[in-house]
N, C-alpha and C positions, 0 to 999 in steps of 0.2 A: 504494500500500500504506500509508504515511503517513499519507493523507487519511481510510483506513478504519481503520485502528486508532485515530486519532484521534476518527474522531466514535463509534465503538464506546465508547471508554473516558468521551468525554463524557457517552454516551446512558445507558449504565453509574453515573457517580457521580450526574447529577440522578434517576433514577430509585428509584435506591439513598435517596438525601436524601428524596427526596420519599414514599415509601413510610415510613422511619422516621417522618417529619413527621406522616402520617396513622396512625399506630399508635393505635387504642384501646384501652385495656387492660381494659374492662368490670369484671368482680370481679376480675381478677387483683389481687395484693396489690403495693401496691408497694413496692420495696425501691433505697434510696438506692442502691446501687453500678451497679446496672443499670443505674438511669436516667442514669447521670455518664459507663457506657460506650454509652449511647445517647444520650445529648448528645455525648461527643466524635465518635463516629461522622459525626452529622448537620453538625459542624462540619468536617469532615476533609472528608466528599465534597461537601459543600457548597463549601466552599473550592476542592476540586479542578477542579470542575467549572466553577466560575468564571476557577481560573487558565489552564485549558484556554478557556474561551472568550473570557475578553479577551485573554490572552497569544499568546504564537507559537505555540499549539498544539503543540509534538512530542511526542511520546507514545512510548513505547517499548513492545516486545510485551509487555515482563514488567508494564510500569503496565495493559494493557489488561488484562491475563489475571491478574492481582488485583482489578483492576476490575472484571472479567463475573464472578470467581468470589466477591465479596464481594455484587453483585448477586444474582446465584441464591441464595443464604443469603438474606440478605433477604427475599426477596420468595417463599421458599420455608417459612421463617419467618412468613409474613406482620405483617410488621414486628416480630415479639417475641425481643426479643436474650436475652433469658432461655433460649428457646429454641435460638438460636444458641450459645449458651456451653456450655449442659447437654447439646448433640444435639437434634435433632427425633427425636421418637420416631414 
């Protein structure tokens, strides 16, 4: 159970990193505060993802199930944290 929450939450924050990573914003406008909680984001699961894979991996349910559920935002969002902040409509 360990094993799979663990790589659950891994598969979760690089995915999550990587989807904000490739976000184009085409004509949207941009607007500093967005982009500082979409840098810290990419820095957060970035990091975590990392700590999980060189560290001792344990992972607890409640890190996994923040992790899937900031994943699904995301990528539900398709990487636009404007979106995530305001709702998807």
């Amino acid at each position: 159970m360990t094993k799979t929450l663990t790589l659950l939450a891994l598969l979760s924050y690089a995915s999550t990193c990587l989807r904000l990573l490739c976000y184009r914003r085409g004509l949207a406008n941009h607007r500093f505060h967005i982009s500082l909680v979409a840098w810290l984001l990419i820095v957060a699961t970035g990091t975590s993802a990392l700590e999980i894979l060189l560290g001792p991996g344990r992972v607890s349910f409640g890190q996994t199930g923040i992790a899937l559920t900031l994943c699904v935002l995301v990528h539900r969002a398709q990487g636009n944290v404007a979106n995530i902040i305001r709702g998807i409509e």
